[in-house]
C-alpha positions in Angstrom: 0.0 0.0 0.0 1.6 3.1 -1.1 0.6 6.5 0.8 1.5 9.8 -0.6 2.2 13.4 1.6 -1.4 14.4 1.5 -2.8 11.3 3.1 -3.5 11.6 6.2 -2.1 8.5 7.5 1.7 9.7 6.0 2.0 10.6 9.6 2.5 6.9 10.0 4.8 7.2 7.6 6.8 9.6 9.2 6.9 8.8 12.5 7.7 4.6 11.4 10.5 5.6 9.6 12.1 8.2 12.2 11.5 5.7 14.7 13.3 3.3 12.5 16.2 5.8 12.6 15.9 6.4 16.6 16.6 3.2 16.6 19.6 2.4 14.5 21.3 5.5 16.0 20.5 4.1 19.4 22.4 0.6 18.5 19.3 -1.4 18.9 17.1 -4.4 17.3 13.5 -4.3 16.9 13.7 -7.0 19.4 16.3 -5.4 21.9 13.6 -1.8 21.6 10.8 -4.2 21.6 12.2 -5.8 24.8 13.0 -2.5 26.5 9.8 -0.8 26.3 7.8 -4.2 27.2 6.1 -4.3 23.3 6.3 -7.5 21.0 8.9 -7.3 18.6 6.3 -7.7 15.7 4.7 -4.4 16.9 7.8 -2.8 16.1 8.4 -4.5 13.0 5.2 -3.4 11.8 5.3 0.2 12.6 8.7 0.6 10.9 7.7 -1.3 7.6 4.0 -1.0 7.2 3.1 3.0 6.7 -0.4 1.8 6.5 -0.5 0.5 10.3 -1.7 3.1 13.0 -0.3 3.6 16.9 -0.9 5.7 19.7 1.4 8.5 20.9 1.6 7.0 23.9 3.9 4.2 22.3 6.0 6.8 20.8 5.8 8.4 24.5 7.3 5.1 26.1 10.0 5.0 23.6 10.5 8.8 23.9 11.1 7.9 27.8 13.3 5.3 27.7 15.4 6.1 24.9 15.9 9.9 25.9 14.3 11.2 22.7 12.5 14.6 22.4 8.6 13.0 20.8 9.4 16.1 18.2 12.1 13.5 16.7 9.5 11.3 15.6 8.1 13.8 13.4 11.0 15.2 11.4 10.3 15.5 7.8 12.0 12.4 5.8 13.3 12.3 2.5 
């Protein structure tokens, strides 16, 4: 499923990929983030590769938390 900047779900988008980033620069798996902030690893897996699926900002709250991320992160424009 392909969404394009005026969707409204490219938020999704956004925030999946940044948080995709987060956690590459932080050194961690899906499962290792997944671990951390008490989530299944598949939850993670989908949110980085499916722009489709939806989540709440609390999850991005949690991660924000534990991984010492400003939420704003989450929702720097991508390329």
């Amino acid at each position: 499923m392909s969404i394009e900047k005026k969707d409204l779900k490219y938020i999704y988008v956004i925030a999946g990929k940044n948080l995709k980033r987060i956690r590459k620069e932080h050194n961690l798996t899906q499962i290792q983030l997944a671990d951390l902030i008490g989530y299944e690893e598949s939850t993670i897996s989908n949110i980085e590769a499916r722009p489709h699926r939806s989540f709440s900002l609390e999850f991005l709250y949690i991660i924000s938390i534990k991984l010492n991320v400003p939420m704003e992160e989450f929702f720097k424009p991508i390329d």
